[in-house]
N, CA, C and O atoms as CSV, one atom per row, in Angstrom:
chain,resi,resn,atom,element,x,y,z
A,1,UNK,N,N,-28.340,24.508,13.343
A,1,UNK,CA,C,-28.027,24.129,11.975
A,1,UNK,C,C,-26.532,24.284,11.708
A,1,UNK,O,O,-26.090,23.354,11.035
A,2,UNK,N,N,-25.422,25.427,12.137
A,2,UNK,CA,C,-24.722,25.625,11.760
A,2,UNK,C,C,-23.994,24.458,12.781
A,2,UNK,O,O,-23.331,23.628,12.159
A,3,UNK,N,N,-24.024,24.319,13.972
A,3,UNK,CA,C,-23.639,22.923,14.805
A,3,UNK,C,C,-23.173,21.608,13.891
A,3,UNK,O,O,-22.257,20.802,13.727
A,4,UNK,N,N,-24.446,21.986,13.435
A,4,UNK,CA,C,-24.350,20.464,12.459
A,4,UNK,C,C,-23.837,20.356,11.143
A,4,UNK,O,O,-23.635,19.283,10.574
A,5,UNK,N,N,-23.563,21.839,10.511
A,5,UNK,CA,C,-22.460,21.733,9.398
A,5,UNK,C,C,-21.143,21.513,9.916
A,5,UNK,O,O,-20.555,20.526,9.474
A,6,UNK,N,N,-20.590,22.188,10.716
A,6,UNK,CA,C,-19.748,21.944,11.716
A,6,UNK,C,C,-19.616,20.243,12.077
A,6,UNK,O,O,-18.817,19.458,11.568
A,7,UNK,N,N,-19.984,20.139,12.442
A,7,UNK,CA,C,-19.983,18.266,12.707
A,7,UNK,C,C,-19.399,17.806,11.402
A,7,UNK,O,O,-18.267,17.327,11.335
A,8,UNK,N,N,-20.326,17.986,10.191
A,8,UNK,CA,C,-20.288,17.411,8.727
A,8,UNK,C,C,-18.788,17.772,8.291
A,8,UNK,O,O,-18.069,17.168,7.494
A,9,UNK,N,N,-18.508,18.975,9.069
A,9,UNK,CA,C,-17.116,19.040,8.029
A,9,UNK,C,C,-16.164,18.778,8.488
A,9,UNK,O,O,-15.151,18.759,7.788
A,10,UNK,N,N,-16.093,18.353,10.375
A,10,UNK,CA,C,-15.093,17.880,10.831
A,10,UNK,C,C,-15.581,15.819,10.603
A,10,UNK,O,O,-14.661,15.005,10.694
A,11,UNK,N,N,-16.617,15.468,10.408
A,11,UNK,CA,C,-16.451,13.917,9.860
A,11,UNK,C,C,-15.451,14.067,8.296
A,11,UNK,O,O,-14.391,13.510,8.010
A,12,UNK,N,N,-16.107,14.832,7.667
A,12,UNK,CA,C,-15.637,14.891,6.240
A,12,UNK,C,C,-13.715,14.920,6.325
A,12,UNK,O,O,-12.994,14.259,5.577
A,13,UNK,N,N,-13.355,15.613,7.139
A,13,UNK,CA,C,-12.006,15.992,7.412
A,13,UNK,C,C,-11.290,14.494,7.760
A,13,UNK,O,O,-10.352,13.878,7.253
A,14,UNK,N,N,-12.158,14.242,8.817
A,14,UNK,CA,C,-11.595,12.968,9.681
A,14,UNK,C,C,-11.269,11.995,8.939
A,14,UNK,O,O,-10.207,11.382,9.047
A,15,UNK,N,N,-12.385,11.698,7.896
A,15,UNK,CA,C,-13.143,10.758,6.934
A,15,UNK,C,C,-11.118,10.631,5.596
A,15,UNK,O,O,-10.385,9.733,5.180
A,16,UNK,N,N,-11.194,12.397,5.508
A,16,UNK,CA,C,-10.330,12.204,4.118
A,16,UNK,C,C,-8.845,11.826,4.814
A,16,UNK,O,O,-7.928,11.325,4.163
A,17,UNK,N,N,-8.780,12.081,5.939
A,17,UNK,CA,C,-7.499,12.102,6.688
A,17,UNK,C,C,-7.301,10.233,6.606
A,17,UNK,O,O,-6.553,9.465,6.001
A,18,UNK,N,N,-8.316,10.116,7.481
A,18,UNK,CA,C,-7.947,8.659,6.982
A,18,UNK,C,C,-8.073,7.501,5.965
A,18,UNK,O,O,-7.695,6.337,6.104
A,19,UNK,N,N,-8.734,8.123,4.835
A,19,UNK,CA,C,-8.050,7.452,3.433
A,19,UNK,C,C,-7.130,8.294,3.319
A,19,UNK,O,O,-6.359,7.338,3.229
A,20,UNK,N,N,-6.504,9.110,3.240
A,20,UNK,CA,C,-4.973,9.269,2.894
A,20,UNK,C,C,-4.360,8.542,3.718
A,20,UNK,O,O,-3.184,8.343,3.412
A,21,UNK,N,N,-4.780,7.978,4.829
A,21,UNK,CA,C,-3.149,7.347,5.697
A,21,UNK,C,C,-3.523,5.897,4.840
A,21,UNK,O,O,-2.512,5.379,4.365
A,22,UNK,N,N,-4.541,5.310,4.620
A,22,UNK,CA,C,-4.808,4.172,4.006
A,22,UNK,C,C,-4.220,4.104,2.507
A,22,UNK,O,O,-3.911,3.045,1.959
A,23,UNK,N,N,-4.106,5.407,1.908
A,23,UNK,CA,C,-3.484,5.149,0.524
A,23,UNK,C,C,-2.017,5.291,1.198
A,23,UNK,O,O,-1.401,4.478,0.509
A,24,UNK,N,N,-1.542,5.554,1.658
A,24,UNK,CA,C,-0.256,5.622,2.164
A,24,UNK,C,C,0.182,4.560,2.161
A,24,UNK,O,O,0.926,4.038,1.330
A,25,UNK,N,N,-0.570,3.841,3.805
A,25,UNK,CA,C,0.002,2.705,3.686
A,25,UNK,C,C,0.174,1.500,2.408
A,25,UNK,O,O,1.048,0.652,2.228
A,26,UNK,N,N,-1.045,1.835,1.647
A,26,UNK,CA,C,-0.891,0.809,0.552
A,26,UNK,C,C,-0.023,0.729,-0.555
A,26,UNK,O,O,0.248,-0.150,-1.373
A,27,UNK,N,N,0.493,2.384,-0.268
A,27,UNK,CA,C,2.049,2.623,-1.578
A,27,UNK,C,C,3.232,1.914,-0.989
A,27,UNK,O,O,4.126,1.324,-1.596
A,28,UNK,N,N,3.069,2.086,0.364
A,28,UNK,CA,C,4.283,1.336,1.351
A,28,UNK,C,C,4.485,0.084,0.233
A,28,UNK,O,O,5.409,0.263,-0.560
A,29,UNK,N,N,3.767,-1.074,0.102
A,29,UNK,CA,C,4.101,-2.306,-0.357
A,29,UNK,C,C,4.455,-2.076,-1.412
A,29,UNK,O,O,5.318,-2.921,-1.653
A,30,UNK,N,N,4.313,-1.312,-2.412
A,30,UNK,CA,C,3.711,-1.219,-3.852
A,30,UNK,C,C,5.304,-0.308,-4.027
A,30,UNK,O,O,5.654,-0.152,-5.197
A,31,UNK,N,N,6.191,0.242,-2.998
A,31,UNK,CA,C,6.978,0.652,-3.089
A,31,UNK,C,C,7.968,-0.249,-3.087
A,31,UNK,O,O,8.765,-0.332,-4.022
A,32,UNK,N,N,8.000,-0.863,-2.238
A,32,UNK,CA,C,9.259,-2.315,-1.640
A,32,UNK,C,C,8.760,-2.914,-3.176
A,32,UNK,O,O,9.635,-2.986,-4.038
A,33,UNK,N,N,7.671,-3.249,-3.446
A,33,UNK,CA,C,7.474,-4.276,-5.177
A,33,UNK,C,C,8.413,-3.779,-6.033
A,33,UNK,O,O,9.076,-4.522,-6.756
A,34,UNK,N,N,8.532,-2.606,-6.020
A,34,UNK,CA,C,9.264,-1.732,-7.039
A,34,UNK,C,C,10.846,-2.334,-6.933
A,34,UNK,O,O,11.546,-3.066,-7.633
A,35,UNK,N,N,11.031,-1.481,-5.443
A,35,UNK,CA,C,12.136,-1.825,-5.373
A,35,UNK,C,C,12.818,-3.234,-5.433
A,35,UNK,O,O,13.918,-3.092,-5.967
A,36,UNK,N,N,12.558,-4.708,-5.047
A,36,UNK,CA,C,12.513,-5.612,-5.011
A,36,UNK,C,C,12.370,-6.142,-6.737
A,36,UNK,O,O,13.087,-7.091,-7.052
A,37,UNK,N,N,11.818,-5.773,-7.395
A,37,UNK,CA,C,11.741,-6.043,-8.919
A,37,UNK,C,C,12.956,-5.608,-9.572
A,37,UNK,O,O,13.489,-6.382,-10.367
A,38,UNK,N,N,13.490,-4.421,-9.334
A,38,UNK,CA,C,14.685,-3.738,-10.106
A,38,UNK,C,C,15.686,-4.777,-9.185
A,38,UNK,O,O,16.640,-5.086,-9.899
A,39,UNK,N,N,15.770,-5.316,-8.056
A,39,UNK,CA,C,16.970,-5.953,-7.793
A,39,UNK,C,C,16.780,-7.143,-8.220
A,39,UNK,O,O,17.890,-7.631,-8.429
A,40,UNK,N,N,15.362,-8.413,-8.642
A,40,UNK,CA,C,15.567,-9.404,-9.751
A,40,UNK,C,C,16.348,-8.762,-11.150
A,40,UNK,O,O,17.351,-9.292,-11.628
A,41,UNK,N,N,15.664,-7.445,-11.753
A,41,UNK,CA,C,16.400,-7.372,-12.738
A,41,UNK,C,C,17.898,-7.175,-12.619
A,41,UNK,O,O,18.571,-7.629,-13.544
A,42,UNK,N,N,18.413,-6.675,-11.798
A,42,UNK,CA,C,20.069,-6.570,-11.467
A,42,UNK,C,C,20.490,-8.086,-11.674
A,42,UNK,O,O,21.281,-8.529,-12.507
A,43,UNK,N,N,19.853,-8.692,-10.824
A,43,UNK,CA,C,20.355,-10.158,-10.561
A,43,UNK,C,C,20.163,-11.077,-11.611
A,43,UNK,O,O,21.015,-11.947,-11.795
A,44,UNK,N,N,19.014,-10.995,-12.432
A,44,UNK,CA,C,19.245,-11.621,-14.108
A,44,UNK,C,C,19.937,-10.951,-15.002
A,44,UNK,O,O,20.001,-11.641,-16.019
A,45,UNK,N,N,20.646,-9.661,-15.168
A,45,UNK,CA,C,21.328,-8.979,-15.640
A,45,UNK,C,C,22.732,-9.241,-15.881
A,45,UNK,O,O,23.441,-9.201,-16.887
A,46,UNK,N,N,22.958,-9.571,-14.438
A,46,UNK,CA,C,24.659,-9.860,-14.470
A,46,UNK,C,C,24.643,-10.914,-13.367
A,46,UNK,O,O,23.587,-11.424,-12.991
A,47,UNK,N,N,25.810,-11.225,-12.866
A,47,UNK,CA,C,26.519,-12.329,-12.758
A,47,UNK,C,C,26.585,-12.590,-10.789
A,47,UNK,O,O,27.594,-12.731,-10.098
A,48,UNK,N,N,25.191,-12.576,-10.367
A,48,UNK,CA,C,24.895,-12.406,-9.023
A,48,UNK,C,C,24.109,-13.529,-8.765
A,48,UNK,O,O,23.334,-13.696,-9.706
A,49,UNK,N,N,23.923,-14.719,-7.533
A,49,UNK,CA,C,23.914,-15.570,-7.168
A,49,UNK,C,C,22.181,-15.576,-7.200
A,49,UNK,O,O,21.547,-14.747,-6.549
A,50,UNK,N,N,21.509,-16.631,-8.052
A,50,UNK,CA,C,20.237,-16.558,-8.173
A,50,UNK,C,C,19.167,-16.559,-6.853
A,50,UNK,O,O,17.944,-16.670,-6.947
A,51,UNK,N,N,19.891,-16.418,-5.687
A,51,UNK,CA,C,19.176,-17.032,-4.411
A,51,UNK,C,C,18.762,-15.526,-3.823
A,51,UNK,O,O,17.917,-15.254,-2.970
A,52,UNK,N,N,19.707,-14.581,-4.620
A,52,UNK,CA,C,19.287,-13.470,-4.252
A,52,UNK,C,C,17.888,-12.588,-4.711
A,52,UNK,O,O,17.388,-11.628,-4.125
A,53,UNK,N,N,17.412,-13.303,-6.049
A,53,UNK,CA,C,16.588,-13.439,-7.028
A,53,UNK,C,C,15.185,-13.564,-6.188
A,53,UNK,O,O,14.244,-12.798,-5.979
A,54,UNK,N,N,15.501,-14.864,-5.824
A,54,UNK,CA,C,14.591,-15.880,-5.113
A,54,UNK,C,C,13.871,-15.193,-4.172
A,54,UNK,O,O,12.648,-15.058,-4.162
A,55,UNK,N,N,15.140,-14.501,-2.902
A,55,UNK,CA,C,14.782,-13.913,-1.752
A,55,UNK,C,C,13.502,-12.018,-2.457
A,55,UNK,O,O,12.414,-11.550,-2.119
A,56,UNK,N,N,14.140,-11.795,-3.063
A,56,UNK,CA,C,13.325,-10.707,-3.595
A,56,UNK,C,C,11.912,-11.039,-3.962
A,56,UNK,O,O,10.910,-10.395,-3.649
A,57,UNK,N,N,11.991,-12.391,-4.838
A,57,UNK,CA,C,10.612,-12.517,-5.067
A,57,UNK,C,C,9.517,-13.008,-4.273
A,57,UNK,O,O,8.344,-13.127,-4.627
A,58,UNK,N,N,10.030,-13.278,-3.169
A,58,UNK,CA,C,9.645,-13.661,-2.096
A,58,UNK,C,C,9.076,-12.700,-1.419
A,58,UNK,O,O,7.946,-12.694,-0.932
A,59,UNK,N,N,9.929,-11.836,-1.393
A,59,UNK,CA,C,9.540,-10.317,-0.673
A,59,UNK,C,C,8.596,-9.209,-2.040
A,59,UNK,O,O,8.195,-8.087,-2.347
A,60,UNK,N,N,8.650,-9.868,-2.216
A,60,UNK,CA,C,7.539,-8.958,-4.079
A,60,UNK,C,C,6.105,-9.883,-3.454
A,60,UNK,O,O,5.145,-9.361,-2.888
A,61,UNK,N,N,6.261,-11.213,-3.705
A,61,UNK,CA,C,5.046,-11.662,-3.260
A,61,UNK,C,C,4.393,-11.496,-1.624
A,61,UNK,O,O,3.170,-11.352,-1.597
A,62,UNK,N,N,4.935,-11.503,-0.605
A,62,UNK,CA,C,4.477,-10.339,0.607
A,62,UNK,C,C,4.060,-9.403,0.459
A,62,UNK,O,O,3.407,-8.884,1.364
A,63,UNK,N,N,4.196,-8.960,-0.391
A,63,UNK,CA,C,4.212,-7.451,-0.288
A,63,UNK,C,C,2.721,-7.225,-1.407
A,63,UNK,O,O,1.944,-6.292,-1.206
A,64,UNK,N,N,2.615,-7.743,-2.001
A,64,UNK,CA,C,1.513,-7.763,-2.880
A,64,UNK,C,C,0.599,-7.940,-2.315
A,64,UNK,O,O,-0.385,-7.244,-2.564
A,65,UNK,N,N,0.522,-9.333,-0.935
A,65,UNK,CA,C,-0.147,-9.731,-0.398
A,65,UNK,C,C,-0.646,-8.414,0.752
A,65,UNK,O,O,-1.811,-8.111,1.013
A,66,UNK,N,N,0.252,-7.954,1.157
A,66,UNK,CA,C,0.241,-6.955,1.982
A,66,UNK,C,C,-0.974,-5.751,1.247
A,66,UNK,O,O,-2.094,-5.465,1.671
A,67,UNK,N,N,-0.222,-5.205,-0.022
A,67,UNK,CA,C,-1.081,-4.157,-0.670
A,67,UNK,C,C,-2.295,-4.362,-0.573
A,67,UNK,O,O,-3.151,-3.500,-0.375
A,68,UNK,N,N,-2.534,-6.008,-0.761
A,68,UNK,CA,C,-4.152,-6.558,-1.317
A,68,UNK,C,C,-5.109,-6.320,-0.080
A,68,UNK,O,O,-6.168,-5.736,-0.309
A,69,UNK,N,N,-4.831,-6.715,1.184
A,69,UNK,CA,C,-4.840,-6.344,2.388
A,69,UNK,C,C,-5.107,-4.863,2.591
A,69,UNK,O,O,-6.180,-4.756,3.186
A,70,UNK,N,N,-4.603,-3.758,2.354
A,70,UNK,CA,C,-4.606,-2.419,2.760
A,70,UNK,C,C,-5.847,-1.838,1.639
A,70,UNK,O,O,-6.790,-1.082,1.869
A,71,UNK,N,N,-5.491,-2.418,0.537
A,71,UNK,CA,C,-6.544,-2.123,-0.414
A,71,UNK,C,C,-8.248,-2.852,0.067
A,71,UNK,O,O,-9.315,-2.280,-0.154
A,72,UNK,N,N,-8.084,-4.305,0.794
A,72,UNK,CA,C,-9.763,-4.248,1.323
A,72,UNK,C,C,-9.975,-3.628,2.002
A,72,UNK,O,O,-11.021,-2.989,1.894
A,73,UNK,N,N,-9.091,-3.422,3.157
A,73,UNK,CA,C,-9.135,-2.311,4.214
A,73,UNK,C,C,-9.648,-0.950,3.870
A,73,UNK,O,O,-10.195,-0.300,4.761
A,74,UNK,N,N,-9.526,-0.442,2.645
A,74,UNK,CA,C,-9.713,0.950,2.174
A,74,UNK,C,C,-11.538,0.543,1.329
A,74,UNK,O,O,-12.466,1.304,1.054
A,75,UNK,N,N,-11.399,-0.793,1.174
A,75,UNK,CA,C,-12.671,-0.501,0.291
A,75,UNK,C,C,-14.023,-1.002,1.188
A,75,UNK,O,O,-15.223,-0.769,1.040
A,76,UNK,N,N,-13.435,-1.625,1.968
A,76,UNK,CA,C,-14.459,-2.429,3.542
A,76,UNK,C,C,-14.762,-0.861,4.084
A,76,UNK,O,O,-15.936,-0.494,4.123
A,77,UNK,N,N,-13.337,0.362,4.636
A,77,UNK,CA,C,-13.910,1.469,5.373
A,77,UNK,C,C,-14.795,2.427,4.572
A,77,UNK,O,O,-15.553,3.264,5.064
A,78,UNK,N,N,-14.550,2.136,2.970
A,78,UNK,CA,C,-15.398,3.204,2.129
A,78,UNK,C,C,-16.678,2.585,1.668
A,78,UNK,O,O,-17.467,3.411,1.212
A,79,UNK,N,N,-17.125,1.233,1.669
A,79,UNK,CA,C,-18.111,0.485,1.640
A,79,UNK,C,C,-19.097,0.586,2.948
A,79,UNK,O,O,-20.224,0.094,2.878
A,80,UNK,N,N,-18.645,1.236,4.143
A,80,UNK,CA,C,-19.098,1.542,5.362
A,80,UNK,C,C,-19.538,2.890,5.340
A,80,UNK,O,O,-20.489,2.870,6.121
A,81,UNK,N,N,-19.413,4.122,4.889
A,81,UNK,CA,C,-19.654,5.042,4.664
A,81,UNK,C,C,-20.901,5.317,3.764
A,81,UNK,O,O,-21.211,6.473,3.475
């Protein structure tokens, strides 16, 4: 019996270890969004070449795409459980 609590609490461990690396990775994108948003606002702000604008939002929309991605990933491995 005690074998098998043992088991339960090293799945349980394993289990939380890897949704934390999964929320991790999913702040990764959600971080670059951030950052990538404050440099459109720089660039509609003042007097900086709109292409730089462009390239950010470009990289905002990857990156969203990316999050959306890490986020099924997290709800496909917790939908399995």
């Amino acid at each position: 019996m005690e074998a098998l609590a043992n088991t339960n609490k090293r799945i349980a461990m394993n289990n939380n270890e890897s949704l934390r690396k999964m929320v991790h990775d999913a702040r990764a994108p959600l971080n670059r969004i951030s950052m990538n948003a404050e440099l459109v606002k720089l660039v509609l702000e003042n007097d900086i070449p709109k292409q730089k604008a462009l390239e950010a939002l470009n990289k905002i929309i990857a990156n969203c795409q990316q999050c959306s991605e890490h986020l099924q990933e997290i709800s496909d491995t917790h939908a399995a459980d």
